[in-house]
N, C-alpha and C positions, 0 to 999 in steps of 0.2 A: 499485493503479493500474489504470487502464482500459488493456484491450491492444486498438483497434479493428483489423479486416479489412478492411472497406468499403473500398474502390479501397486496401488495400492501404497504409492509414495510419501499420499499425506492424507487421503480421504477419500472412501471408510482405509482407517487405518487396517481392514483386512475382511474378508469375504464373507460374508455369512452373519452379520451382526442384523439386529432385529432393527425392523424402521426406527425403533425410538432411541435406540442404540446410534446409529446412524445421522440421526436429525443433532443428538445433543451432543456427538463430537464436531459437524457441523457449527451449530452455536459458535461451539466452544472458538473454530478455527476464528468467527465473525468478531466476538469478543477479542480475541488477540487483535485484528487488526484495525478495531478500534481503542484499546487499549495504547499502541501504536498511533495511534491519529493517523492512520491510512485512510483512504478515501473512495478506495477501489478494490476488488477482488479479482483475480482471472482463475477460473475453477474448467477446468477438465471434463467437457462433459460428452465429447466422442473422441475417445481417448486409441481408439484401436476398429475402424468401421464396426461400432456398434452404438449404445447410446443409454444415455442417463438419463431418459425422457418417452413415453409410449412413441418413439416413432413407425410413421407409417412404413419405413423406409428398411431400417434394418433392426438386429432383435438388441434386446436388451443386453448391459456390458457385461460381463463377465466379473468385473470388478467389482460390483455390488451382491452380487449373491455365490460366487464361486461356479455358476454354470451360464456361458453365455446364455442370452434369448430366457432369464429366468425371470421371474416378477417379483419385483423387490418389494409390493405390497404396497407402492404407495406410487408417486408422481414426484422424484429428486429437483426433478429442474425448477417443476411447481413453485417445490417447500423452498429451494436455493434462491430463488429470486425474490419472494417475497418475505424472506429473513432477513438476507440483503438489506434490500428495500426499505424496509422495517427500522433500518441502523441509518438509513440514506448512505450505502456503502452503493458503488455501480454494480453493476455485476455484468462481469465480461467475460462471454462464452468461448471458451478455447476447444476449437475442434480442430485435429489431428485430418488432414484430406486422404491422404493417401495410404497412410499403414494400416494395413490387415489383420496382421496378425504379430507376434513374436515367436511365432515359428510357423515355418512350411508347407503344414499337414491341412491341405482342403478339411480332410474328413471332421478333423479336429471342431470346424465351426459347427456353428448352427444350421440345422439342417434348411431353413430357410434363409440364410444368408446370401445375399445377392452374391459375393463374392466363391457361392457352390452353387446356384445356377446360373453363372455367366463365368465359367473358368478361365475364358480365354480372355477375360479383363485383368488379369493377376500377373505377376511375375516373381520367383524364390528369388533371394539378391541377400547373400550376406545373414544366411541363418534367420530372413523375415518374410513374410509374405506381403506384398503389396499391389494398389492397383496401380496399372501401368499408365500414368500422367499423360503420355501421347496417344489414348484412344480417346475420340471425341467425344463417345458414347461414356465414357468412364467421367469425365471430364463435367461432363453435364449432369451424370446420375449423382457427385459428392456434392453438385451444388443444391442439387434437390434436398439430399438428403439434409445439411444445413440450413437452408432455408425455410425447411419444414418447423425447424427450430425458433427462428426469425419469425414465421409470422402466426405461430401459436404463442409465444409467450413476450413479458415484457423487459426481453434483455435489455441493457446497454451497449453491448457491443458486443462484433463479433472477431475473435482473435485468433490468430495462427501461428506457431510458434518459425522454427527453422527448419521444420522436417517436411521437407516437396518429394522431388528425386535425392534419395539414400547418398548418404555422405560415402564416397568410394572406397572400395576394400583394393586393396594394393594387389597388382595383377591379376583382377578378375570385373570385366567390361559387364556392366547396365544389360540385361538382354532385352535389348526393345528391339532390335535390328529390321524384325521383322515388320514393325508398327511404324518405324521409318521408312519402309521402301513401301509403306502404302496410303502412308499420309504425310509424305515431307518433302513432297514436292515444293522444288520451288527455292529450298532451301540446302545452299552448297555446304554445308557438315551439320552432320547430328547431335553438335553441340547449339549450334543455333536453333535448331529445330525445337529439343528439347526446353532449351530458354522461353521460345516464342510457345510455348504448350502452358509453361508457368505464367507466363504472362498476360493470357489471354482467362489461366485460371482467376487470375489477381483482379484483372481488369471487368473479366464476365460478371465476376461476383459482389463487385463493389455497385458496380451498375443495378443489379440485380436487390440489392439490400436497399439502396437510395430510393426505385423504385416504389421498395414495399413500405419500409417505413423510413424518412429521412433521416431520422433523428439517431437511429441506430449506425455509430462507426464502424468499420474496418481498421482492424490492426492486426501488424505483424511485427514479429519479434523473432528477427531474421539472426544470422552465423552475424557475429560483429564486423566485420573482412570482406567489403565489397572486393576491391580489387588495388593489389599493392601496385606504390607507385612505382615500382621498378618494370611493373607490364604494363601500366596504363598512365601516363601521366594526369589523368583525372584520378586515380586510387590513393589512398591511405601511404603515409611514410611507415611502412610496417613490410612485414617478411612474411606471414603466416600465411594458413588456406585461403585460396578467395575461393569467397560463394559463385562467385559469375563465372568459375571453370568448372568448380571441381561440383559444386551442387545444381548450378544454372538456375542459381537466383540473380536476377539482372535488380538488386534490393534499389542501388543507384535511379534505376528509371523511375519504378514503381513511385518513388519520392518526387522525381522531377514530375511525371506526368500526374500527379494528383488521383491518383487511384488510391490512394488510404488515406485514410484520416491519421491514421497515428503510426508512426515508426519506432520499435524499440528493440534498438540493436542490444543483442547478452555481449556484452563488452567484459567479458570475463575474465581479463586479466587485470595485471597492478599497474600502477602507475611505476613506471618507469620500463617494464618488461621489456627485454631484449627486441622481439618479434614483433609487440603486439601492444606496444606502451597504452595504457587506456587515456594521457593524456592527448597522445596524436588522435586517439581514434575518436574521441568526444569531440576533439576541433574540427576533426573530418567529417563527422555527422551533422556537425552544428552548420558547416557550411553548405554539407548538403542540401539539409534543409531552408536556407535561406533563399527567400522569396517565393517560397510555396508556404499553402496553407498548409501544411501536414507538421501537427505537433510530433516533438521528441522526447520521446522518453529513455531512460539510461536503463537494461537489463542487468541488474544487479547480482554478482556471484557472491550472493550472503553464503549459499552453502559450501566456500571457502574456507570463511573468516575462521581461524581455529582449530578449523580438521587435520586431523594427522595427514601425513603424506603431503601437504599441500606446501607452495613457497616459503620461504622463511618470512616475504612480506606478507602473508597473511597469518602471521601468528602474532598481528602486532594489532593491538584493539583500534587503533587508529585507521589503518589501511581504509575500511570500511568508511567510516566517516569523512575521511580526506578525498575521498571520490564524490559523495557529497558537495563539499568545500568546492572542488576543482568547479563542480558544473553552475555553481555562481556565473565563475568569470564566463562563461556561455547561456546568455539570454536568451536562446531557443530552448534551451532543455527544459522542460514545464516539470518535470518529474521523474521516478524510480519506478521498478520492478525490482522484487526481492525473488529470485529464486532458493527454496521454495519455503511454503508456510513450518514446516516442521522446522527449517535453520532457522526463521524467524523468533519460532517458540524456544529454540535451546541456548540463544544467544551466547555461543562459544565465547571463551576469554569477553563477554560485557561488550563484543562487537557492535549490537543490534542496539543494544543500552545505549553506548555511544552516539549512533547515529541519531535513537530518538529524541535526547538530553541535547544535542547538538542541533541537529534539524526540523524534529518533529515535536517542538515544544505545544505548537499551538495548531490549533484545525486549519484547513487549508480549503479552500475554492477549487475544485478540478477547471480546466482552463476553458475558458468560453472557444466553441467548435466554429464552421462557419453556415452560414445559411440561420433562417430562424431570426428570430427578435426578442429582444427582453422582456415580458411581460408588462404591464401596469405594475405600480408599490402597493403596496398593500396598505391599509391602515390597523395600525396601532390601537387599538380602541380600549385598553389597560394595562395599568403594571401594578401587582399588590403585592407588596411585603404582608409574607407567613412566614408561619413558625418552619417550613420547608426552603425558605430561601422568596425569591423576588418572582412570581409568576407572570407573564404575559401573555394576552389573547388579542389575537387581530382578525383582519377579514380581506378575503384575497382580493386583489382588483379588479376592475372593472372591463379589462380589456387584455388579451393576452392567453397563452398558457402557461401556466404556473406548473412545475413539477416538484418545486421544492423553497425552502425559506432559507436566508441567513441572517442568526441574529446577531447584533455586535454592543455593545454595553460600553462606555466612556464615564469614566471616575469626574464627579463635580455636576456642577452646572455650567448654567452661558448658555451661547449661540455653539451649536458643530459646525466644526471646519469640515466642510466636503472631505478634504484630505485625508483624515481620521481612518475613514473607510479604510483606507487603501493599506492602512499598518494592521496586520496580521494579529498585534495585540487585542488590539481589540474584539478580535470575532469571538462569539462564544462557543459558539456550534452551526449546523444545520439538520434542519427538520423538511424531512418528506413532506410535500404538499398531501391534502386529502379534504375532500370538499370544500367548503367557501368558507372556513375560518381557521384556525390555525392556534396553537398552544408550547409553550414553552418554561420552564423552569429552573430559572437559575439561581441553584442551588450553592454557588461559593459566592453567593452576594454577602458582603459582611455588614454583620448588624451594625447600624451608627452612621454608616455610608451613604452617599449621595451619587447616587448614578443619572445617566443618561440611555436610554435605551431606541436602539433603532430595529429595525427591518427590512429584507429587501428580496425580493420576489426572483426565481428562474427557473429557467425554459429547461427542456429536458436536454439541450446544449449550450447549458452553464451558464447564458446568459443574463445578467446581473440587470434588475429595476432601479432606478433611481430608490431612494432610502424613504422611509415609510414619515409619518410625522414622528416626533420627539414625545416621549413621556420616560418624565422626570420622580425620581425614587428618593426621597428625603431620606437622610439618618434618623428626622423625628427630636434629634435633642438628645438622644443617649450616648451613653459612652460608648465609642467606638471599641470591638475587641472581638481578636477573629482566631480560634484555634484552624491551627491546621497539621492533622494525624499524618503519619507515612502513607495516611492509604489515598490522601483527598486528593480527588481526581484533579488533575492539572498543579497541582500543590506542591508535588514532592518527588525529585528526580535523582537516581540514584544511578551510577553504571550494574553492571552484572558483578562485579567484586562484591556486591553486598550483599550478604544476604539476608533469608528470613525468616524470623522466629516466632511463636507463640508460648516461648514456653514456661515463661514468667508472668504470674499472674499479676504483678503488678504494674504492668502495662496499658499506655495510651489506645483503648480501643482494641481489633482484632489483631494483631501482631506489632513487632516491631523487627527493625533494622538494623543488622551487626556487619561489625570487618575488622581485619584487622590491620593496628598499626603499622606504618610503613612511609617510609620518606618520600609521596607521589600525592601529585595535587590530584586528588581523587575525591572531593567533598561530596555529600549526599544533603542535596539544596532544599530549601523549603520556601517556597513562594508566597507571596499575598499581595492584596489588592490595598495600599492605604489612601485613605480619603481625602487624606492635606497632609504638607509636611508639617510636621511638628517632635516632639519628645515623645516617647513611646517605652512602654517597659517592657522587654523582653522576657518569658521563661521559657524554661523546656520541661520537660516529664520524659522521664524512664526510669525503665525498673532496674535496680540495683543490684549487684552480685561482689562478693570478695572477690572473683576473677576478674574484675569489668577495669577498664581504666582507671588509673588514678588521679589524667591529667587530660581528660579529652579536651581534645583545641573546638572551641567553637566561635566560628566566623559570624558576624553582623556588618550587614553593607550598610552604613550609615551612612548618610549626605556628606561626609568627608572625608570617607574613605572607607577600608575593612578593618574591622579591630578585631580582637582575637581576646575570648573570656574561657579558660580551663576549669572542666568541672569535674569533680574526683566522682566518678559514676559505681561505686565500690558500695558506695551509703548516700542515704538520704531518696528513694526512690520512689515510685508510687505516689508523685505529688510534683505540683507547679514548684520548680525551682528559679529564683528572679537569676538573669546573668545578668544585669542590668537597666537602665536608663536612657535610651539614646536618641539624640536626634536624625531622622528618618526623613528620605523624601516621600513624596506622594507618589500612586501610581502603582502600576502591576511587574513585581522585579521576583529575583531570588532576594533573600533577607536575612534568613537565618544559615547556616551551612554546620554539619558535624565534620570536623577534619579527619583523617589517618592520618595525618603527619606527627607523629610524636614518637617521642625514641620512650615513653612507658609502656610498660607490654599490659596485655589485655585487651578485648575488643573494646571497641566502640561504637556507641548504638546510638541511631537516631529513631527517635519514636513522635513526639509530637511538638511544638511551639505555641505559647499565646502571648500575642502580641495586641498591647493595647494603650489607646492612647491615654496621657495623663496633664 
């Protein structure tokens, strides 16, 4: 997800907050989007030519302490990448090139701002100050200033949104005219010119990053709208602005000639939109990109989903997720952008819920880049069951760079099928490399179970090691039985209809989960891992209220179907209630589910399950 700065959109939520202030709403963004099972961050950190970082280049941002060129007491980019880090989240450096300011006034900056001792780099345009993209001098001094970024610290990448040359104001012309008649030679209109000014930005800079460090991408997250097909028969079946007139983003080339690693067009409209259908436009990008190395990624308008004012298709919780869906049937799209973190955190009408319960149930591999090698496998060298769950420590390989681990866990014993890897169910997570051994804890191992545990070593461009050696986790002979609360991570998945309570003391742990009844298959699922099939007895726990349902439906996926057991949630609370008996298959599913579907009034709460074999 995008974390923007700029006036302070999503972080720091507002000027003048103390470092530690700062740092733990930070966190807090990092936590959401693992919470989310995201896997990447793109955070704002020259948001307006200044910076989130001691640079040498230009002063500090004005977004962090309320006075450009101010000292915010500490080092942001420092603490941002190795928090990051920390989570094995990427961290992808989004810097803004060419805007100045959000208004006019030189005086206004910092008195040491390049752009007040070199005035004649700027141009007013539409109520913003900017530097003029067609001086050469300008041209080279934003890549410094970037770069500075690059090779003091240990980003992932570096990221550009859609803001080059200013999106046009209706009857009022770009004033470069005169930065054309002095370097545009050569070139018959000053749209071309301007195009080849961006082009050469895109292209100097990628050059320039690959140089320093390879492993570090280039991406941009261009206007969605290269160029409709009605002017270009290479462009999009759509109506809207194209970048390649109106901004003189040639986004098209930049893709064909391998100058980014990563494209991710804000494809901001719905599916079906008059102008701008996002299904034309995903097919269009997906073709673009094919037979280039350059991954795609979808620019997600989460800050849509729900807002007043917006289309009547985004007040449907689905829209969101059907975009999603759509980009299946396109095997080039590797992934999303969410703009931005704050729509992420409000998840309007249960949008964002959707998406996660629908797509992001399980952790995900960022896609292997090109250039670079897989490291060696690492070995395995234990797995012990505690009272904290199933722990593993191994030792990096022998050959290779390692930047980080993925662990994956398969129910049973036997021989692993290679293939296994390749299902999503089974990863558990992944772990930042850090010296020559490595640690893990998996924590929803259920007592009684019989696991398989593997490992598998990658490079700081995703690329995956052959799988480590096998070590096998007996049950030991106990009875299998595994609670799992509203809160157990991976466990328990609910849309944004539901919400959440603490206020009944006789509740499963630290809160529980209410909604109310209502004819829409809107269940709040609860997961487990089971060891073999066999019969298992089900209960649940929640705290009781005379206002609570008197007939909640609750759902059990048994090996022959879904049955439905109603429990009068009024009385009897504070305690394992049996719903029953069932025959169960093995393996990692949803299992238990609380309905809204019932015409008896009262909410319905789901707070925890145990499920155990008999």
């Amino acid at each position: 997800m995008w974390i923007a700065s700029v006036a302070n959109i999503d972080w720091p939520s507002r000027t003048g907050l103390t470092p530690a202030a700062q740092q733990a709403e930070y966190r807090g963004w990092l936590d959401l989007a693992q919470q989310r099972r995201m896997n990447a961050v793109v955070v704002q950190i020259r948001p307006a030519a200044d910076a989130f970082w001691p640079s040498t280049y230009e002063p500090w941002s004005q977004w962090l302490t309320g006075t450009q060129g101010g000292n915010p007491g500490y080092d942001p980019l420092a603490f941002m990448v190795a928090e990051a880090h920390a989570r094995n989240l990427e961290f992808h450096a989004w810097f803004n090139p060419y805007r100045v300011a959000n208004h006019t006034d030189l005086s206004k900056l910092a008195a040491s701002h390049p752009a007040r001792t070199n005035p004649g780099w700027t141009v007013s345009y539409g109520g913003q100050l900017y530097y003029n993209p067609g001086i050469p001098a300008v041209r080279a001094f934003v890549q410094d200033a970037m770069m500075d970024a690059v090779a003091r610290y240990d980003i992932d990448a570096v990221h550009w949104d859609d803001y080059f040359y200013p999106y046009p104001v209706s009857g009022v012309a770009f004033p470069d005219q005169a930065a054309y008649a002095q370097y545009g030679s050569g070139f018959s209109s000053i749209a071309d010119w301007r195009r080849h000014n961006v082009n050469l930005l895109v292209q100097e800079m990628g050059a320039k990053i690959r140089a320093a460090k390879p492993w570090v991408k280039l991406g941009i997250s261009p206007f969605g709208i290269w160029r409709n097909a009605g002017t270009d028969p290479l462009g999009s079946r759509t109506t809207g602005l194209q970048s390649y007139d109106a901004i003189y983003a040639d986004t098209r080339r930049w893709v064909r000639q391998g100058w980014v690693d990563y494209i991710a067009p804000q494809v901001y409209w719905q599916i079906g939109h008059p102008a701008a259908d996002y299904a034309e436009l995903v097919r269009w990008w997906s073709e673009t990109v094919t037979g280039t190395d350059v991954h795609l990624l979808i620019g997600q308008a989460t800050y849509r989903a729900g807002a007043s004012g917006q289309d009547a298709a985004w007040q449907d919780p689905a829209e969101l997720t059907d975009h999603l869906t759509l980009n299946r049937s396109h095997p080039q799209v590797v992934g999303d952008l969410h703009f931005s973190a704050k729509d992420v955190r409000a998840d309007r009408i249960g949008a964002v819920s959707r998406v996660a319960t629908d797509h992001y149930r399980r952790p995900a591999l960022a896609p292997a880049g090109t250039g670079g090698a897989a490291p060696a496998a690492p070995s395995l060298t234990s797995a012990v069951r505690g009272t904290g769950g199933v722990t593993l420590t191994w030792q990096r390989g022998s050959t290779g760079s390692t930047a980080g681990y993925a662990v994956y866990r398969l129910p049973g014993d036997g021989t692993v099928d290679p293939c296994a890897l390749a299902d999503a169910r089974h990863l558990l997570g992944t772990v930042r490399a850090s010296g020559g051994s490595g640690t893990f804890t998996d924590a929803t191992a259920a007592a009684g179970a019989t696991y398989r545990y593997l490992v598998t070593a990658l490079d700081r461009r995703h690329h995956e090691s052959p799988a480590s050696n096998v070590r096998l986790v007996t049950g030991g002979g106990a009875t299998f039985s595994v609670v799992v609360d509203n809160a157990t991570a991976g466990g328990f998945t609910a849309a944004g209809t539901w919400g959440t309570s603490s206020y009944l003391p006789a509740r499963y742990g630290a809160n529980y989960r209410f909604a109310l009844p209502q004819a829409v298959s809107d269940p709040a699922w609860f997961s487990a891992t089971l060891p073999a099939a066999g019969a298992y007895r089900v209960e649940v726990w929640y705290p009781a209220d005379p206002g609570y349902n008197s007939a909640a439906p609750h759902l059990v996926a048994t090996a022959n179907g879904t049955v439905t057991a109603t429990v009068d949630q009024r009385v009897g609370g504070g305690q394992w209630r049996v719903l029953g008996t069932y025959d169960l298959a093995a393996g990692t599913r949803q299992v238990v589910g609380v309905s809204r579907w019932t015409s008896t009034p009262g909410y319905v709460v789901a707070d925890a399950v145990r499920i155990t074999r008999v």
